[in-house]
N, C-alpha and C positions, 0 to 999 in steps of 0.2 A: 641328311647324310652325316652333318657333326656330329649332332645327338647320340648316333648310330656308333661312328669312331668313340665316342667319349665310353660309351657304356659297352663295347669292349675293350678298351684301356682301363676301365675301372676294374673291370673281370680280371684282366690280365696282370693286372697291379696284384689286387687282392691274393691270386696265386701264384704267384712268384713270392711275395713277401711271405706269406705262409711256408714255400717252400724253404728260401733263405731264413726265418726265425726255425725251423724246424733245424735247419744245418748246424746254425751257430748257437744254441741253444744250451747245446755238453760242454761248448768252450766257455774256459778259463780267460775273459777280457785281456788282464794282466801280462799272464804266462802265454797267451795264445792271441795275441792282438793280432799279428803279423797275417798267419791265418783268417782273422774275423775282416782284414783288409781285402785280403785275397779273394775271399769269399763275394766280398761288398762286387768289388770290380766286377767278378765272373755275373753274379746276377744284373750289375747295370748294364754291363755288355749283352746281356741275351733280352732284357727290357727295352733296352734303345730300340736294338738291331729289331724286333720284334714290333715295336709302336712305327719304325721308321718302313718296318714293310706291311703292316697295315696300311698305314697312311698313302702309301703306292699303289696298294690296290683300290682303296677308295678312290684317288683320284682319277684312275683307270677304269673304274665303274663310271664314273659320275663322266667321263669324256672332254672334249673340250670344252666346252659353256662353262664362264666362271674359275677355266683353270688355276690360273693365277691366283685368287681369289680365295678357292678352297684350300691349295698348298701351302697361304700364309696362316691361313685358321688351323690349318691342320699343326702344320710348326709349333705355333703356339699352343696348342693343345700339347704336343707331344712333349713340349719344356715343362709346360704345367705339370705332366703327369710322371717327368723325370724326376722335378724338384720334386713332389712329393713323395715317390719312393726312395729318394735319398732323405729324405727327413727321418721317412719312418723307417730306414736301415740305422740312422744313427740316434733314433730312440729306445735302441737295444742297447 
């Protein structure tokens, strides 16, 4: 069931960061930072919200057995794959 979460968080990672380099791509760092901020937000907010309702369904699939359990794996999973898409927003 992780494995499962993980490699669609990887999916979901890889297109959003696609879509966000594609957005801030024309911008000016400099003259257009303020923007390239705005930008950052709007995509972790639809990343979070997006790994955090995954991770609901999964544990709604998987039932009671382990719930506990799975929710703390799943959190950490979901840090893991926030920190990494803000790594790689701020290696633009």
């Amino acid at each position: 069931m992780l494995v499962e979460f993980n490699d669609s968080a990887g999916r979901l990672l890889a297109f959003l960061f696609s879509r966000f380099r594609q957005n801030v791509q024309s911008l000016n760092r400099k003259k257009d930072d303020n923007v390239f901020q705005q930008l950052q937000a709007k995509y972790l907010f639809s990343f979070k919200n997006e790994l955090g309702n995954m991770a609901k369904a999964y544990i709604e699939k998987c039932g009671a057995a382990n719930m506990h359990e799975l929710s703390n794996r799943l959190n950490s999973s979901v840090n893991i794959f926030t920190n990494e898409f803000i790594q790689q927003m701020r290696s633009l």
